[in-house]
N, CA and C atoms as a LAMMPS dump frame, in Angstrom:
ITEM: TIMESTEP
0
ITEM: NUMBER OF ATOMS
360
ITEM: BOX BOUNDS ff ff ff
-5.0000000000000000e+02 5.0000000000000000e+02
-5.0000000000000000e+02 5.0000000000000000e+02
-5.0000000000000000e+02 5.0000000000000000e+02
ITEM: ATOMS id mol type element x y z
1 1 1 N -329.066 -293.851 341.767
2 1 2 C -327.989 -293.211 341.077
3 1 3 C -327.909 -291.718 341.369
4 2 1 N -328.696 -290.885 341.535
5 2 2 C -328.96 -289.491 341.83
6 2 3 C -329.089 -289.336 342.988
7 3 1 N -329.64 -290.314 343.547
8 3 2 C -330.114 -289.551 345.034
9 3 3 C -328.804 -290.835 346.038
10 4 1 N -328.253 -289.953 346.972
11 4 2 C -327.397 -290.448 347.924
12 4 3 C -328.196 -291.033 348.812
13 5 1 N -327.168 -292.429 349.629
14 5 2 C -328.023 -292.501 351.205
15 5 3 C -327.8 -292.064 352.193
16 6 1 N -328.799 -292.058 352.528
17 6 2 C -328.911 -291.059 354.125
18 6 3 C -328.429 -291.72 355.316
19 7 1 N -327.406 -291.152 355.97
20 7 2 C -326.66 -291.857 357.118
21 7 3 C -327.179 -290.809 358.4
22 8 1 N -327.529 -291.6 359.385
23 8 2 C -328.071 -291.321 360.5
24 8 3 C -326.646 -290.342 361.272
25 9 1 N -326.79 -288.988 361.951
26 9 2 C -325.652 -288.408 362.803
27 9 3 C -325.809 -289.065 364.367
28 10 1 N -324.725 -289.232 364.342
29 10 2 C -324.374 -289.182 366.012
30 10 3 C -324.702 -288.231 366.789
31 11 1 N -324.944 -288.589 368.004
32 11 2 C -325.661 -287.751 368.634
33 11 3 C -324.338 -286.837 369.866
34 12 1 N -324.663 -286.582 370.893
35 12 2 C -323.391 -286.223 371.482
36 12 3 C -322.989 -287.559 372.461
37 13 1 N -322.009 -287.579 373.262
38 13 2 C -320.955 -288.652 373.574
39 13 3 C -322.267 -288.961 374.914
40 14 1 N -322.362 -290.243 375.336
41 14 2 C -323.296 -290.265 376.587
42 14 3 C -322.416 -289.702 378.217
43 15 1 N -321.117 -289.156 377.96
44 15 2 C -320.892 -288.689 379.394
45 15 3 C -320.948 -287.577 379.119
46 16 1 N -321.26 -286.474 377.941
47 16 2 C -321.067 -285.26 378.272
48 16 3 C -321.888 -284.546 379.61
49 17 1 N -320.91 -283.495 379.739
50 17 2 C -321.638 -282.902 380.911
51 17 3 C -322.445 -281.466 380.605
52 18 1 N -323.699 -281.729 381.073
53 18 2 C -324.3 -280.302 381.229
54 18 3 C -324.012 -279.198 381.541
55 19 1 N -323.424 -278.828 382.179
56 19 2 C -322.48 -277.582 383.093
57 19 3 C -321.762 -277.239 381.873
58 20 1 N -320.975 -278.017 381.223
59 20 2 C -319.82 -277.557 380.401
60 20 3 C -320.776 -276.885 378.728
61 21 1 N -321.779 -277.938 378.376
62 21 2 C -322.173 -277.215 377.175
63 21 3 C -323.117 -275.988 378.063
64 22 1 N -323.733 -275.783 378.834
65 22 2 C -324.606 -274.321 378.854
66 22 3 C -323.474 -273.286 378.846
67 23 1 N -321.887 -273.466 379.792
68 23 2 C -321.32 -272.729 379.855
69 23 3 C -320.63 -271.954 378.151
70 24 1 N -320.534 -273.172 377.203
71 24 2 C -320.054 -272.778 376.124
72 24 3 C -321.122 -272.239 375.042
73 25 1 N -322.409 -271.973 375.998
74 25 2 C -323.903 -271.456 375.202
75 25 3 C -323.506 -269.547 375.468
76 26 1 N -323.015 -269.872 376.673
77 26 2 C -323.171 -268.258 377.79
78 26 3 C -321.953 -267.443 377.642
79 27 1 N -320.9 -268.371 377.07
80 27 2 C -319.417 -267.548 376.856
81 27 3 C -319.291 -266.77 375.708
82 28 1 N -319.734 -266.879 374.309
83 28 2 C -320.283 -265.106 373.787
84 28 3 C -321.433 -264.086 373.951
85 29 1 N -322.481 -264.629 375.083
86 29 2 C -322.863 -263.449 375.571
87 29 3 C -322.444 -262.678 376.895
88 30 1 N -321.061 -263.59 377.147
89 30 2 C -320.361 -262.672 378.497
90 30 3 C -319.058 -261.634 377.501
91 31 1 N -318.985 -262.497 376.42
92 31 2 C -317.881 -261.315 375.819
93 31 3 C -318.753 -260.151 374.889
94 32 1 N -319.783 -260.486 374.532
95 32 2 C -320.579 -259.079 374.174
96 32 3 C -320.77 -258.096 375.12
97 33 1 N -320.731 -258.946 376.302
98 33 2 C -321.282 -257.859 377.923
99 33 3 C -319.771 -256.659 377.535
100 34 1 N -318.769 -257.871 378.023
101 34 2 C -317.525 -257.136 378.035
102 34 3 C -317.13 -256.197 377.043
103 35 1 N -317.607 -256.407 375.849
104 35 2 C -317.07 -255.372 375.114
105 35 3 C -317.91 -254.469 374.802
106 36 1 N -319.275 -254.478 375.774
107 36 2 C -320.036 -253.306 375.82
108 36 3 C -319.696 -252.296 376.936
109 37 1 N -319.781 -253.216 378.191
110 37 2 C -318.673 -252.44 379.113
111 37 3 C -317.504 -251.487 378.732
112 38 1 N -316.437 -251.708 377.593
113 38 2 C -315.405 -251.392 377.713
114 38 3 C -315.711 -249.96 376.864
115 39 1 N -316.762 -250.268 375.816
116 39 2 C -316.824 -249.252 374.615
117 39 3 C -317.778 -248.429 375.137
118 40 1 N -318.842 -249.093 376.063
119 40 2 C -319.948 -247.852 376.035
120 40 3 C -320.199 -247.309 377.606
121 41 1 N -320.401 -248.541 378.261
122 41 2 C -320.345 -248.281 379.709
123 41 3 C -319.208 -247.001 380.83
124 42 1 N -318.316 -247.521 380.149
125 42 2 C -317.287 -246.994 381.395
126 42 3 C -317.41 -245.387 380.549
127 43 1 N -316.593 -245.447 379.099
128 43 2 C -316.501 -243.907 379.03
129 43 3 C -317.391 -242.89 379.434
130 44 1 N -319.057 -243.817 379.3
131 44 2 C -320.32 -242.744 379.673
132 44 3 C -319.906 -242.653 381.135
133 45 1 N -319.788 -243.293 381.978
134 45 2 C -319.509 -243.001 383.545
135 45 3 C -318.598 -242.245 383.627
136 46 1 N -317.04 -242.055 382.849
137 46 2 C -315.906 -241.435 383.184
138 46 3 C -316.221 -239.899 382.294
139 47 1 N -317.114 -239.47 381.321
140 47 2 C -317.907 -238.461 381.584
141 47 3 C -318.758 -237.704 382.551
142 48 1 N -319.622 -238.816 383.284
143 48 2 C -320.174 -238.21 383.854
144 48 3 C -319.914 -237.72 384.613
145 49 1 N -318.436 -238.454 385.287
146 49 2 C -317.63 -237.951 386.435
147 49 3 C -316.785 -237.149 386.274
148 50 1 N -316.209 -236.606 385.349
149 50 2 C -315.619 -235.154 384.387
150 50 3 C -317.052 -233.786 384.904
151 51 1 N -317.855 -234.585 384.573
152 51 2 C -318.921 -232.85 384.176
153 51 3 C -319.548 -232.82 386.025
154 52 1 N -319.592 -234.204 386.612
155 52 2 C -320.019 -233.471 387.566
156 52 3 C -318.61 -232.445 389.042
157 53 1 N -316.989 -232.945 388.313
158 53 2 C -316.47 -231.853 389.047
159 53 3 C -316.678 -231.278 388.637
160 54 1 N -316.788 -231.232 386.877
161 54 2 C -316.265 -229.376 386.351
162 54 3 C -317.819 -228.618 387.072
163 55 1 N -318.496 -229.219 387.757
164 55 2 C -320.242 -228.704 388.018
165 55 3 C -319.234 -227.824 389.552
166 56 1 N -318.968 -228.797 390.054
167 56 2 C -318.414 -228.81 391.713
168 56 3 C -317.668 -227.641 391.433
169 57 1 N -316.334 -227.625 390.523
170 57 2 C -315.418 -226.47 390.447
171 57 3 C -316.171 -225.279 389.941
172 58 1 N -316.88 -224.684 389.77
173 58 2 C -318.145 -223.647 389.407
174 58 3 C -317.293 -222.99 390.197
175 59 1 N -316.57 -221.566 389.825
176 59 2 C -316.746 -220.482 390.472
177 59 3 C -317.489 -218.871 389.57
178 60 1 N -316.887 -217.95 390.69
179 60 2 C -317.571 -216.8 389.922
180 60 3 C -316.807 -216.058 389.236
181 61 1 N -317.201 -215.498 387.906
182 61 2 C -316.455 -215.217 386.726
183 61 3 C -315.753 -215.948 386.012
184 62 1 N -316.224 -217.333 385.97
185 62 2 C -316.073 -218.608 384.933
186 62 3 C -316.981 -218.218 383.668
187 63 1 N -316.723 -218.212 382.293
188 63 2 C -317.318 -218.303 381.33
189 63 3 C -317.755 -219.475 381.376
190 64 1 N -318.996 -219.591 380.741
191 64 2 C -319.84 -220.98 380.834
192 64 3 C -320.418 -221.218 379.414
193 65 1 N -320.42 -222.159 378.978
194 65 2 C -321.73 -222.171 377.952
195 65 3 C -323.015 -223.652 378.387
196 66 1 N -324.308 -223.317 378.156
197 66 2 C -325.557 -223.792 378.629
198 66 3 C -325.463 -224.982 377.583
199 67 1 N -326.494 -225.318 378.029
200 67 2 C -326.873 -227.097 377.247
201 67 3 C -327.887 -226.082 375.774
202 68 1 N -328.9 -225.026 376.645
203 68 2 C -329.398 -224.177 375.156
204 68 3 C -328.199 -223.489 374.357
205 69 1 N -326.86 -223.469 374.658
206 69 2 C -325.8 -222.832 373.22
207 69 3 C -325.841 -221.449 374.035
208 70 1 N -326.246 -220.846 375.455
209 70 2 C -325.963 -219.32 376.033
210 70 3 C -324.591 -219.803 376.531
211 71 1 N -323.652 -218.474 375.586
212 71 2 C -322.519 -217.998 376.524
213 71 3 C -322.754 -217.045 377.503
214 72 1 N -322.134 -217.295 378.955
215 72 2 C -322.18 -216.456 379.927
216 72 3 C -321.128 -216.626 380.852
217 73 1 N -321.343 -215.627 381.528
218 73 2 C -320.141 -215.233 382.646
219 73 3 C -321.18 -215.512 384.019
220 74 1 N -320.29 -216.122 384.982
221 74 2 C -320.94 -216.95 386.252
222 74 3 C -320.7 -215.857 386.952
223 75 1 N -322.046 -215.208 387.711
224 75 2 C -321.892 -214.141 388.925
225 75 3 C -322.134 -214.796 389.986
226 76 1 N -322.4 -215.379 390.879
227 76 2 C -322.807 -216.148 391.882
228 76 3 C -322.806 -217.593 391.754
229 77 1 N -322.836 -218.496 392.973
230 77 2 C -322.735 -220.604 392.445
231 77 3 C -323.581 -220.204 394.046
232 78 1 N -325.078 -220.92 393.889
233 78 2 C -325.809 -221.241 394.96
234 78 3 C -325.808 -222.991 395.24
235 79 1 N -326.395 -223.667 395.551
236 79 2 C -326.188 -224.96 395.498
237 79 3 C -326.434 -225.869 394.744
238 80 1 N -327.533 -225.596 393.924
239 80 2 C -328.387 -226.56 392.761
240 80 3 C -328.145 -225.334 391.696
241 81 1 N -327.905 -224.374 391.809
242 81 2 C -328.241 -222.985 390.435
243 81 3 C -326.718 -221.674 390.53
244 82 1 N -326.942 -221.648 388.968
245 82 2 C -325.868 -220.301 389.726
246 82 3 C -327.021 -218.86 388.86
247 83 1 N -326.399 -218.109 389.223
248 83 2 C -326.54 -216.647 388.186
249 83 3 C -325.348 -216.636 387.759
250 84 1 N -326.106 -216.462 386.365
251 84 2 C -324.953 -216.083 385.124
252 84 3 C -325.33 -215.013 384.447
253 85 1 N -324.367 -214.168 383.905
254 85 2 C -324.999 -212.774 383.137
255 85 3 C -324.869 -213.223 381.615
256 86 1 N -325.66 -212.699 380.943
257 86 2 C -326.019 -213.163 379.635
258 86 3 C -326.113 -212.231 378.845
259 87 1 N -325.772 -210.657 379.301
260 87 2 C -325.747 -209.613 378.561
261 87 3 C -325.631 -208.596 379.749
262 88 1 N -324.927 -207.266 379.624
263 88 2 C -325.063 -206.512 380.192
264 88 3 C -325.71 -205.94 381.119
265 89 1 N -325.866 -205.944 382.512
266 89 2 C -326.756 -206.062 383.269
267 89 3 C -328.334 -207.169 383.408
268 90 1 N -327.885 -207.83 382.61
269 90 2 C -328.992 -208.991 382.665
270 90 3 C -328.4 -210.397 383.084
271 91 1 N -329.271 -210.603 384.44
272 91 2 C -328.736 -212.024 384.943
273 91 3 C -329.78 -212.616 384.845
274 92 1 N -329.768 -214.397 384.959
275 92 2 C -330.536 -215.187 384.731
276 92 3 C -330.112 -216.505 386.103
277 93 1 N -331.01 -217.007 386.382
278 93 2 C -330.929 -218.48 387.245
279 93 3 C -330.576 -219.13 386.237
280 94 1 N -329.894 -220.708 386.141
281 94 2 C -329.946 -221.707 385.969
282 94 3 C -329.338 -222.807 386.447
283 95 1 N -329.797 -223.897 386.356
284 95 2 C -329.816 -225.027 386.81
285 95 3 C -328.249 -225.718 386.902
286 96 1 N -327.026 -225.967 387.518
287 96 2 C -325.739 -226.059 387.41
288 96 3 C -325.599 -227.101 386.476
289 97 1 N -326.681 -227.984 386.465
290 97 2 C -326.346 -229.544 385.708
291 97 3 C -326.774 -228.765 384.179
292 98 1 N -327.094 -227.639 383.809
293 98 2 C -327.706 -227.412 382.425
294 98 3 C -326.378 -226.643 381.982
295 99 1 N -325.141 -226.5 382.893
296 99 2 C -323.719 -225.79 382.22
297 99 3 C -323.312 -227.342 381.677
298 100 1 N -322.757 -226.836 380.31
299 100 2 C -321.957 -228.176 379.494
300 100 3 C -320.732 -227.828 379.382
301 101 1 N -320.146 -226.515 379.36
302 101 2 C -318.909 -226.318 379.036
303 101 3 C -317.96 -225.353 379.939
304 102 1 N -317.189 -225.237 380.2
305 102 2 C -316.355 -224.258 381.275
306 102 3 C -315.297 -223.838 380.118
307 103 1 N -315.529 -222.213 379.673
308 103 2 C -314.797 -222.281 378.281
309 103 3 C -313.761 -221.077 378.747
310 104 1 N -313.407 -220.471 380.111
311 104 2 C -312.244 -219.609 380.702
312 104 3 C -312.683 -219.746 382.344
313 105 1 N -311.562 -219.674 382.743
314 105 2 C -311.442 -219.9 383.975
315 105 3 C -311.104 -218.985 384.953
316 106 1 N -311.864 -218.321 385.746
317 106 2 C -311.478 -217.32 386.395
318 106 3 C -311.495 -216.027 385.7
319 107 1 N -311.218 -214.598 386.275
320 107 2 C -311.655 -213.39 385.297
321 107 3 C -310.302 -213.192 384.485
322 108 1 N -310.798 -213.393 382.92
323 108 2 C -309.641 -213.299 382.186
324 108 3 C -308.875 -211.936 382.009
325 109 1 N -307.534 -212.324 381.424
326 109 2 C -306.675 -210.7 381.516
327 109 3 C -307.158 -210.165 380.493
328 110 1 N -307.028 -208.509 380.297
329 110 2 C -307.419 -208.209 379.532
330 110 3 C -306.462 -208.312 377.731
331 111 1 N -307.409 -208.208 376.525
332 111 2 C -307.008 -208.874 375.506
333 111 3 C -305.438 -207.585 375.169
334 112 1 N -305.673 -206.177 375.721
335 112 2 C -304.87 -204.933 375.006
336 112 3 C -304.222 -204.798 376.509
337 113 1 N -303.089 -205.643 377.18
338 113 2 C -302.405 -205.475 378.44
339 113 3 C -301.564 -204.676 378.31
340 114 1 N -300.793 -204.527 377.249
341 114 2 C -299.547 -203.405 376.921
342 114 3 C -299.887 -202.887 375.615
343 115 1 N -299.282 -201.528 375.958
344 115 2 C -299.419 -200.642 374.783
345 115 3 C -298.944 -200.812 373.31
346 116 1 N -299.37 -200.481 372.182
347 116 2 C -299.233 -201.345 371.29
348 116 3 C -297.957 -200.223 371.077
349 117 1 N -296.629 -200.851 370.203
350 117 2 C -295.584 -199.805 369.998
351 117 3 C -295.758 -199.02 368.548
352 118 1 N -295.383 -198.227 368.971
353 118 2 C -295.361 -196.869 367.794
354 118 3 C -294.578 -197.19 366.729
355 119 1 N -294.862 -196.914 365.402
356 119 2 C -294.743 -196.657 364.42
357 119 3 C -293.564 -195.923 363.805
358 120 1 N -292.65 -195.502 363.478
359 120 2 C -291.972 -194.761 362.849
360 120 3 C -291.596 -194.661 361.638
């Protein structure tokens, strides 16, 4: 009265094919691939390929800022390093891959170009 009987399950059909169930084992870990690809993969590559022109476009008197947070002005681009000045007569080496940011381009105009107008 309480307790039900137990009916034996079927098992799977005797022609199934092997090929078809591993494939339907492997088809959400090809769409996890894919939507790791789409979210994490590519943008990190289409960064990396952003920073290594802005590395390539390096010229001199580019404001820069460092991976340590130094703003500087680019005096020289050697091949692996540039000199950048970091204060008034003080230059420093560093490493081109350690610039993160290109924050003016070329030597900027100055901020007071025209005279400010008079008062009356």
């Amino acid at each position: 009265m309480l307790f039900s009987d137990a009916f034996a399950q079927t098992g799977a059909p005797a022609g199934a094919d092997p090929t078809t169930a591993l494939l339907l084992q492997l088809f959400p870990f090809a769409i996890i691939f894919v939507v790791f690809y789409f979210l994490m993969i590519r943008p990190q590559q289409k960064r990396l390929k952003a920073h290594q022109e802005m590395i390539a476009n390096l010229k001199r008197g580019d404001v820069v800022v460092t991976s340590g947070g130094l703003i500087c002005k680019v005096r020289s681009v050697a091949d692996d390093e540039a000199r950048v000045e970091i204060a008034t007569n003080v230059e420093v080496r560093v490493i081109k891959h350690t610039i993160t940011e290109v924050r003016t381009r070329g030597e900027p105009a100055p901020a007071n170009d025209s005279k400010p107008a008079k008062a009356d």
